[in-house]
DRENLUMZA-673710 format. One record per residue: residue in one letter; x, y, z of N, C-alpha, C in turn. Coordinates in steps of 0.1 Angstrom, whole numbers, plus 5000, padded with zeros to 4 digits. Layout:
+-----+------+------+------+------+------+------+------+------+------+
! res !  n_x !  n_y !  n_z ! ca_x ! ca_y ! ca_z !  c_x !  c_y !  c_z !
+-----+------+------+------+------+------+------+------+------+------+
!   a !    X !    Y !    Z !    X !    Y !    Z !    X !    Y !    Z !
...
+-----+------+------+------+------+------+------+------+------+------+
//
This chain:
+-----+------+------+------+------+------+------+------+------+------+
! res !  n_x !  n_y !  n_z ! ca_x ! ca_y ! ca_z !  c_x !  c_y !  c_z !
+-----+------+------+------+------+------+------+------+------+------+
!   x ! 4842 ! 4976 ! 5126 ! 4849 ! 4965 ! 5130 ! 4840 ! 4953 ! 5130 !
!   x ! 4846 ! 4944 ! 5124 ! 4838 ! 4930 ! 5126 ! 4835 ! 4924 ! 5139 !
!   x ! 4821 ! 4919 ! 5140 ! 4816 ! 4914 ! 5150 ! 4824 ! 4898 ! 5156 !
!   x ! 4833 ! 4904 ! 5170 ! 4837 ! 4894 ! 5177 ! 4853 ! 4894 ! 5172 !
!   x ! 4857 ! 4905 ! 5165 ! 4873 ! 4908 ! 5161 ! 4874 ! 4914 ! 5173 !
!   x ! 4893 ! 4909 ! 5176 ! 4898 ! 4915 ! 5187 ! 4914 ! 4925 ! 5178 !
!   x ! 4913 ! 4927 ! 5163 ! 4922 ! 4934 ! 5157 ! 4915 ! 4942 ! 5156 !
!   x ! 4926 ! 4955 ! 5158 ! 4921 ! 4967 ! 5157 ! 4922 ! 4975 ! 5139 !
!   x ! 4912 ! 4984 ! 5137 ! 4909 ! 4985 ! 5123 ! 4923 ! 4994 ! 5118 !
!   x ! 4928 ! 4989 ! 5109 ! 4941 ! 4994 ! 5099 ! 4941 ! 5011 ! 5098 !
!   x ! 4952 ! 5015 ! 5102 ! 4953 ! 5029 ! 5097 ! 4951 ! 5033 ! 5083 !
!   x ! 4952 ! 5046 ! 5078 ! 4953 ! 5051 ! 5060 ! 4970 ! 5045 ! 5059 !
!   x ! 4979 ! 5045 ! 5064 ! 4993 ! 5042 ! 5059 ! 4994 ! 5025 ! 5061 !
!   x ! 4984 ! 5020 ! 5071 ! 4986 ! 5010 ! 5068 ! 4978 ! 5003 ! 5060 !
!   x ! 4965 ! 5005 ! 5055 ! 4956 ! 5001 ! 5046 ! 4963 ! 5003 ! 5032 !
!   x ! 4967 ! 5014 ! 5031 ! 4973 ! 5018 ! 5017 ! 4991 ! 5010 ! 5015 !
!   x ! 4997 ! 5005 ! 5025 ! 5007 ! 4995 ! 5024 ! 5000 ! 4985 ! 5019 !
!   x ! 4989 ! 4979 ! 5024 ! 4985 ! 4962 ! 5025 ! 4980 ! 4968 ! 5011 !
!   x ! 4973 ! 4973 ! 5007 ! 4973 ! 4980 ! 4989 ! 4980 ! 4973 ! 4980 !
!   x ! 4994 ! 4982 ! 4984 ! 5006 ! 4978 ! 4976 ! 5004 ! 4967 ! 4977 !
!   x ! 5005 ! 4955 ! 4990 ! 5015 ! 4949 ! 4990 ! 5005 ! 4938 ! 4983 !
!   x ! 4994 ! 4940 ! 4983 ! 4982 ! 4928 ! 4977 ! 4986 ! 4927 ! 4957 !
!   x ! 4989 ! 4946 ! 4955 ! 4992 ! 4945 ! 4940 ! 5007 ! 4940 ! 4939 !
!   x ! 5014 ! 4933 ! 4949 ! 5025 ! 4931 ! 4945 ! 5021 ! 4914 ! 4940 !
!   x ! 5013 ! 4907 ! 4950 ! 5009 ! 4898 ! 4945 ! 5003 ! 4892 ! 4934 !
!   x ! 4997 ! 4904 ! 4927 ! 4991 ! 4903 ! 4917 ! 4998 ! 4907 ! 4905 !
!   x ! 5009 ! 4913 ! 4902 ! 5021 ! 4917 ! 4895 ! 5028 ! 4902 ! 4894 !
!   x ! 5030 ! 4896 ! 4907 ! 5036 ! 4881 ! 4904 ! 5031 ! 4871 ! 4895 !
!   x ! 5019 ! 4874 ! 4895 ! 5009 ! 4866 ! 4890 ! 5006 ! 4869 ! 4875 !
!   x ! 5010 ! 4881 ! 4869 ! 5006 ! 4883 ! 4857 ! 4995 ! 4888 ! 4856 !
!   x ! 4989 ! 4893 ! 4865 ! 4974 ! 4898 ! 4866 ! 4975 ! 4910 ! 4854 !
!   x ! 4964 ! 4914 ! 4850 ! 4967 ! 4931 ! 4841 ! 4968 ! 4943 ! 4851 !
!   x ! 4972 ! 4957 ! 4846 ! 4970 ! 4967 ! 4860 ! 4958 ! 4967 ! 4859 !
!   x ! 4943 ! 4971 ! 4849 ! 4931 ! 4969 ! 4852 ! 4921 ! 4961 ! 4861 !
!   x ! 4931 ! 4947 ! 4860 ! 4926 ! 4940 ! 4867 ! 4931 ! 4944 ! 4883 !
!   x ! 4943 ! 4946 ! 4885 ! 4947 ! 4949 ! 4895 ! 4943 ! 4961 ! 4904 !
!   x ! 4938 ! 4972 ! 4895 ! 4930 ! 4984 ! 4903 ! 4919 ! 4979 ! 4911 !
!   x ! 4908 ! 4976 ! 4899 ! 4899 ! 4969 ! 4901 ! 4899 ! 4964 ! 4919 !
!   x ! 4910 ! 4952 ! 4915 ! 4911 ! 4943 ! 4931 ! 4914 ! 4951 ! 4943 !
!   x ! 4925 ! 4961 ! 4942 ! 4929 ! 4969 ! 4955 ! 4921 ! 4985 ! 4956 !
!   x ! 4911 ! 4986 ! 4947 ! 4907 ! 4996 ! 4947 ! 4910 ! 5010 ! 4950 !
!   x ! 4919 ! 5010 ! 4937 ! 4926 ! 5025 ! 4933 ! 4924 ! 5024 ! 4917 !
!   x ! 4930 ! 5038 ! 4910 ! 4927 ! 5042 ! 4899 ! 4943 ! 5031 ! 4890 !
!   x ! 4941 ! 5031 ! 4876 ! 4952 ! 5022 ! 4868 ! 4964 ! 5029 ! 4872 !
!   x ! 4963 ! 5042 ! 4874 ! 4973 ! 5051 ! 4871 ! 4984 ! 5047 ! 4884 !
!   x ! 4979 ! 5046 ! 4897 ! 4987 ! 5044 ! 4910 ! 4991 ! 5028 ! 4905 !
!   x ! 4981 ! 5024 ! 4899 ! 4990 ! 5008 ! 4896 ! 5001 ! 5004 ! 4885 !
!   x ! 5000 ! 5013 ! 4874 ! 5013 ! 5015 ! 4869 ! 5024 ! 5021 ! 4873 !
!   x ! 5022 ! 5031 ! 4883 ! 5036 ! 5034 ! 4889 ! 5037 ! 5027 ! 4900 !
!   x ! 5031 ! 5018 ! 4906 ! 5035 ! 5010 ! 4917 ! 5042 ! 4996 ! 4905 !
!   x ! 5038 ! 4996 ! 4893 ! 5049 ! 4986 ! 4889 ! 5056 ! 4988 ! 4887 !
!   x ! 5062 ! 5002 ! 4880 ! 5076 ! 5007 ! 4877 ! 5083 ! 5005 ! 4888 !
!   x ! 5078 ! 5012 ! 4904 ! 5085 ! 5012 ! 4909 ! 5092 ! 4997 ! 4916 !
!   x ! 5080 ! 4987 ! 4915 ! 5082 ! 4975 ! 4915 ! 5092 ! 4968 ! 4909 !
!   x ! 5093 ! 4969 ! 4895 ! 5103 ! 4961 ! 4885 ! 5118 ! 4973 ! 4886 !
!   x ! 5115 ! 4985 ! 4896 ! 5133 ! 4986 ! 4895 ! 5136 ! 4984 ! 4909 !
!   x ! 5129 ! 4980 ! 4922 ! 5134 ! 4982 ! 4930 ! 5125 ! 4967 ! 4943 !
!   x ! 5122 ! 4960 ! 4936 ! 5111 ! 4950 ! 4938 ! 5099 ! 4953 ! 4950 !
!   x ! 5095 ! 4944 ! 4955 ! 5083 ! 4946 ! 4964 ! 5093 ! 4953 ! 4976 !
!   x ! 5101 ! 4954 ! 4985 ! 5104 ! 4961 ! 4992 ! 5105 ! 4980 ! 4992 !
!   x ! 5103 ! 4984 ! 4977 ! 5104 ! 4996 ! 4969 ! 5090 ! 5005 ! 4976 !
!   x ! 5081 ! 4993 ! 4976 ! 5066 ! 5000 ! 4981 ! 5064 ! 4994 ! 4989 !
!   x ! 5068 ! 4993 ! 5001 ! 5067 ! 4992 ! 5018 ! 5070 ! 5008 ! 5024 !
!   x ! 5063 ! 5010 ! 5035 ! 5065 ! 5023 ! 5034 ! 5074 ! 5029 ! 5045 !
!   x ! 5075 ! 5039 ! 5044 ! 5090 ! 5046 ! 5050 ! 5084 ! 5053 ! 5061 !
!   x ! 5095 ! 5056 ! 5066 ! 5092 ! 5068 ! 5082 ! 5090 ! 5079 ! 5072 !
!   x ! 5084 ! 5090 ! 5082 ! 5077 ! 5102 ! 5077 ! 5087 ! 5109 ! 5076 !
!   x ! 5093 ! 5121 ! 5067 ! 5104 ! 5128 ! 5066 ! 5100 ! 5146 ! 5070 !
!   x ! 5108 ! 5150 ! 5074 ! 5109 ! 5164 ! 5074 ! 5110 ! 5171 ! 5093 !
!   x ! 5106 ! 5180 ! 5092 ! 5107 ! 5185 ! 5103 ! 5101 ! 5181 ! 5115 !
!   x ! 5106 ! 5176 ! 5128 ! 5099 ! 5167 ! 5137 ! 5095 ! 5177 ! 5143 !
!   x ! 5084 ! 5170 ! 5151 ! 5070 ! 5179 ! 5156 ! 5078 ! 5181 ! 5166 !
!   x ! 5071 ! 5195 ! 5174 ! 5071 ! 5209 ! 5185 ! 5067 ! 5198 ! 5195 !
!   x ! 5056 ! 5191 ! 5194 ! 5047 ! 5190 ! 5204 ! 5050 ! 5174 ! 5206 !
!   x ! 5043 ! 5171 ! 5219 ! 5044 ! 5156 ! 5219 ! 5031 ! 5152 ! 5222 !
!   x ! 5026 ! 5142 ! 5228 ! 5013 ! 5137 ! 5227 ! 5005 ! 5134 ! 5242 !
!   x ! 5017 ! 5146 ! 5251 ! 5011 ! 5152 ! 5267 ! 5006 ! 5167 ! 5258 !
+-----+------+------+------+------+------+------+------+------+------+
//
C-alpha cells in the first residue's frame, strides 16, 4: 500500500475488472491488442477475446458477475 493511502488494496476480481475495464479504454482508442497487453498486463490472447466479447456485447459484457453455483455451507462465524 502506498505511503499515506487511506484506500484499501484491490482484490484479484477487482484488479482483474479494472484490467478489462482499462482495455476497454484502449479498444476505444484504436490502440493494437499488443499494445493493449503490454499496458494491462496480460497475455494478447485474453485481449482478443476481451474484444470479441467487447464488439458483441460492449464494455458492460466484461464487468464482472456474481459468482455462480452452489452457495456455501458455511458462513463467516
Amino acid at each position: 500500500m502506498a505511503v499515506g493511502s487511506s484506500l484499501p488494496p484491490l482484490s484479484r476480481p477487482q484488479l482483474a475488472e479494472a484490467r478489462r475495464v482499462r482495455a476497454v479504454e484502449l479498444f476505444e482508442g484504436s490502440v493494437s491488442n499488443a499494445e493493449i497487453a503490454r499496458a494491462v498486463g496480460v497475455c494478447s490472447e485474453s485481449v482478443r477475446r476481451w474484444r470479441r466479447v467487447w464488439e458483441q456485447g460492449g464494455a458492460s459484457a466484461l464487468r464482472r458477475r456474481a459468482a455462480t453455483g452452489r452457495p456455501p455451507k458455511l458462513d463467516d462465524a
